[in-house]
Residue, then its C-alpha position, 0 to 999 in steps of 0.5 A: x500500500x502506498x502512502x502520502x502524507x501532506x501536512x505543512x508541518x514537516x515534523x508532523x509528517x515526520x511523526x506519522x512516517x515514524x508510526x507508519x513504519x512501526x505499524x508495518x513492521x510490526x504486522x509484516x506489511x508493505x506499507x511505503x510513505x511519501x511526505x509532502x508539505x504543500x497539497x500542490x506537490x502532491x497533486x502533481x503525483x501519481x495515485x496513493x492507495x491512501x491519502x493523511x490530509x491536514x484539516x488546515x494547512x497552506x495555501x491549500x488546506x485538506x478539503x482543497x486537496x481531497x476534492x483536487x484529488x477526487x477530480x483527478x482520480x475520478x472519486x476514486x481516493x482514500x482520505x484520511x483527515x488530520x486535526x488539532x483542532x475539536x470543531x473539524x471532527x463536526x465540521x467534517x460531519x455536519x456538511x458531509x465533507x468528504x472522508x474516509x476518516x479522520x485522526x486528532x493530532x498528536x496522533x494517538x499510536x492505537x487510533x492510527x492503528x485501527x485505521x491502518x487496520x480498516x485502510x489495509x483491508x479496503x486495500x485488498x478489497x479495491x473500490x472503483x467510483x464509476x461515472x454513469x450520466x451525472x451520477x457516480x456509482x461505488x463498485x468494489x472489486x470483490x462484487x465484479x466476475x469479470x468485465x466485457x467489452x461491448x461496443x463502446x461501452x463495457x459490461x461488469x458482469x457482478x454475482x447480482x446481475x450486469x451494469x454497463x458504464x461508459x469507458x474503454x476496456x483500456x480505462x478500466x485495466x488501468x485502475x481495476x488492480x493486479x486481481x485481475x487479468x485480460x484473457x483476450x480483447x473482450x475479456x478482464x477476468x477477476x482471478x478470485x472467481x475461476x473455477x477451472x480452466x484450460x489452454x483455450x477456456x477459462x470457466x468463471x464460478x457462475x458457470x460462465x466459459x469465455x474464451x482464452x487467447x492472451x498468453x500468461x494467464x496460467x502464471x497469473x492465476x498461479x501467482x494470485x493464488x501463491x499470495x492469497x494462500x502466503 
């Protein structure tokens, strides 16, 4: 999992690096931090798994950044809100800001590590914000079988029906995760749901046969198979 931190306080980012790297040695995780003082810098980089964001800080302050980021990433951002100050905890509340939780400073070691914990497993479990009109609809990666290609818009076949959306197969590959894997032009297989394969079929746990042109796949599934059982 890949972390920013951003807060105009050097040593506050230094602080929370220092608790990070405690919290991934002690569960044996690959967690890597990235430090920024100034929202701006950060913008300029390519997608975190999660986001620590100052409440307020300059000359963006934490709400400026995490919407900047939700416009870039197509909502799809993990944000985590940083505070000294006991009114940001209502404020985030009472006018919905947007957030996937929020820590007082100094941060508490046990706080850090309940969201770490949570952050760690959503991590796993991927979430996609898709745009459909004006409207963005949440999908988890878990919840998709598989998704088609179909003329110019794709299909996610989920365990409780089909919903089509408005992208290119290429736009989905890029930010569905490493779970899954394109079995041919028309097909991005979720690995977590093949029941069997073979060198030209795979079988999907719906019952589902697509066909399989793509080379690699065996390794893949091997390999996704490897770490879920590590």
């Amino acid at each position: 999992m890949r972390i920013a931190i951003c807060d105009d306080e050097l040593q506050e980012t230094l602080h929370l690096e220092q608790l990070i790297k405690a919290y991934a040695f002690q569960h044996d995780y690959d967690l890597q931090c990235e430090r920024f003082t100034d929202g701006r810098d950060l913008l300029q980089r390519e997608k975190f798994d999660l986001y620590f964001l100052d409440f307020y800080m300059e000359p963006m302050d934490g709400i400026a950044v995490a919407q900047a980021l939700k416009e870039k990433f197509s909502h799809a951002v993990t944000v985590c809100y940083l505070t000294s100050y006991e009114g940001a905890a209502m404020q985030i509340i009472n006018h919905r800001i947007y957030a996937d939780g929020f820590l007082k400073k100094p941060v508490d070691p046990v706080l850090l590590e309940e969201k770490l914990d949570q952050f760690y497993r959503m991590s796993f479990f991927k979430r996609l914000e898709l745009r459909s009109g004006k409207r963005f609809d949440t999908v988890y990666t878990q919840d998709i079988l598989y998704v088609e290609a179909a003329n110019k818009q794709v299909l996610f076949h989920m365990a409780n029906g089909t919903v089509a959306y408005h992208y290119t197969m290429g736009e989905i590959e890029a930010m569905i995760g490493d779970r899954f894997f394109r079995i041919q032009r028309s097909y991005l297989i979720n690995l977590q749901y093949v029941a069997s394969y073979t060198a030209k079929t795979v079988t999907m746990q719906n019952g589902d046969v697509l066909s399989l042109k793509n080379k690699g796949f065996a390794d893949a599934y091997h390999n996704y198979m490897f770490l879920l059982n590590r």
